[in-house]
Kinemage of the C-alpha trace (Angstrom):
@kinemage 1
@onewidth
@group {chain A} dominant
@subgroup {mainchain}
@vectorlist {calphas} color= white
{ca unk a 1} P -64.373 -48.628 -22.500
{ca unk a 2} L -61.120 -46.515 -23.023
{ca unk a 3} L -61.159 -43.790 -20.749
{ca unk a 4} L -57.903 -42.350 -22.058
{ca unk a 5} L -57.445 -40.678 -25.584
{ca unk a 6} L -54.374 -39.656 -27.419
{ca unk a 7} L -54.238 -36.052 -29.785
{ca unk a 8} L -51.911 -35.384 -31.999
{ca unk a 9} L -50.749 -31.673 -31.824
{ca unk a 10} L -48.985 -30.265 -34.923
{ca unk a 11} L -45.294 -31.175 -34.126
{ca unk a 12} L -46.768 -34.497 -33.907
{ca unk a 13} L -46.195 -34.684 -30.052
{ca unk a 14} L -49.039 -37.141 -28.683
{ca unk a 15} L -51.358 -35.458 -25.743
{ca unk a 16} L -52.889 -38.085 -23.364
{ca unk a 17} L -56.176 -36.950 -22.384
{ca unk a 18} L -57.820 -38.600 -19.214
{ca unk a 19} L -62.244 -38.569 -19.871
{ca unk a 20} L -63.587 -36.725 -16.031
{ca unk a 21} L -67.719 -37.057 -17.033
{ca unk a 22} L -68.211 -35.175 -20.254
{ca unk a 23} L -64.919 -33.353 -19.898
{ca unk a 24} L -61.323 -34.138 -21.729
{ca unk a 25} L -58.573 -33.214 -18.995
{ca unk a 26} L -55.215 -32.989 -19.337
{ca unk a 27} L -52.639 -34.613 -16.802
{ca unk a 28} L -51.700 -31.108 -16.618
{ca unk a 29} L -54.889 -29.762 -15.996
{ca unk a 30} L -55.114 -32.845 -13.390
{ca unk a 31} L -51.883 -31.740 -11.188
{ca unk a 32} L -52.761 -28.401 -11.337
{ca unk a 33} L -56.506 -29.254 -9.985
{ca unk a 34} L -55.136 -31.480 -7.443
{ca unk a 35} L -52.290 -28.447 -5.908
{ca unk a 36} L -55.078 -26.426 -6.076
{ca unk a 37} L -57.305 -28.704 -4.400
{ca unk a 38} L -54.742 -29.928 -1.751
{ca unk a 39} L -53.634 -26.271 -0.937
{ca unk a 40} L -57.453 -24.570 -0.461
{ca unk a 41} L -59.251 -27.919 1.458
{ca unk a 42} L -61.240 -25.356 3.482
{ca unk a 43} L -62.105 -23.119 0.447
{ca unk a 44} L -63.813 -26.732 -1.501
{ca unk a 45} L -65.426 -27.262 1.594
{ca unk a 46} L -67.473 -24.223 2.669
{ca unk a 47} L -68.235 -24.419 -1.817
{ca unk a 48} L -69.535 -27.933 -1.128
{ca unk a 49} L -71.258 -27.492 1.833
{ca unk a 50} L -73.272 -23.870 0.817
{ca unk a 51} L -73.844 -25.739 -2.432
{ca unk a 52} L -75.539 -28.836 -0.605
{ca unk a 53} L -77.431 -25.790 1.586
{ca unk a 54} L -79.061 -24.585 -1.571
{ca unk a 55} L -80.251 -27.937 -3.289
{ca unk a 56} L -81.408 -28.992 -0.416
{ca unk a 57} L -83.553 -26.095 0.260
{ca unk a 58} L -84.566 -25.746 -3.285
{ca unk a 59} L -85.147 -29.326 -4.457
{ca unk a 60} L -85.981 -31.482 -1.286
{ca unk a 61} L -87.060 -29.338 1.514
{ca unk a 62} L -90.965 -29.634 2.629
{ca unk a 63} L -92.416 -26.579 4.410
{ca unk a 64} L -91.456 -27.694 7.742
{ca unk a 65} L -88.170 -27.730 6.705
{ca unk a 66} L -88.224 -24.333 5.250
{ca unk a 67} L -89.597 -22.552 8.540
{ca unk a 68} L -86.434 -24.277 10.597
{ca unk a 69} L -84.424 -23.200 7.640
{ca unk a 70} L -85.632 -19.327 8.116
{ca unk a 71} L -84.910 -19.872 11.647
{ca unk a 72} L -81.410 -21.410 11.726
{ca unk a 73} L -80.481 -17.885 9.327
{ca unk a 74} L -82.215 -16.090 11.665
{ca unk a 75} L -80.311 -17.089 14.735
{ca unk a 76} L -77.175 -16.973 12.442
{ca unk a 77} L -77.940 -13.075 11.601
{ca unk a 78} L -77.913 -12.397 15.315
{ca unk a 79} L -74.450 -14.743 16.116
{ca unk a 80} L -72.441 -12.630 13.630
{ca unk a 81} L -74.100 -9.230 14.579
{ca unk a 82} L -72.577 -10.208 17.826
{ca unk a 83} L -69.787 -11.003 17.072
């Protein structure tokens, strides 16, 4: 299947259009994501990794896992009160 789609804008210009999931994105949009991405590589990872925090915890963890959960904060709390 065709993943890329051409528009026709109203001076006639044709727009290629790349398909990202349900989402029609620009080569534009796609350079602009990318310089962003390339020049905040810390800022995407601390995103990814809280965001892997939280489904974890609230669609896989058992109970066991919640109690060392509360304690790993816990001990966190007290590092940055420290610090």
């Amino acid at each position: 299947m065709d993943n890329y789609f051409y528009l026709f804008n109203y001076n006639n210009n044709i727009k290629t259009l790349n398909k990202v999931g349900n989402k029609m994105v620009s080569e534009a949009k796609k350079r602009a994501n990318k310089k962003w991405n390339d020049k905040n590589r810390a800022r995407m990872t601390y995103i990814r990794r809280r965001s892997d925090s939280k489904n974890f915890i609230l669609k896989f963890a058992t109970e066991e896992d919640l109690e060392k959960t509360l304690e790993y904060v816990n001990q966190r709390k007290k590092y940055l009160k420290n610090c």
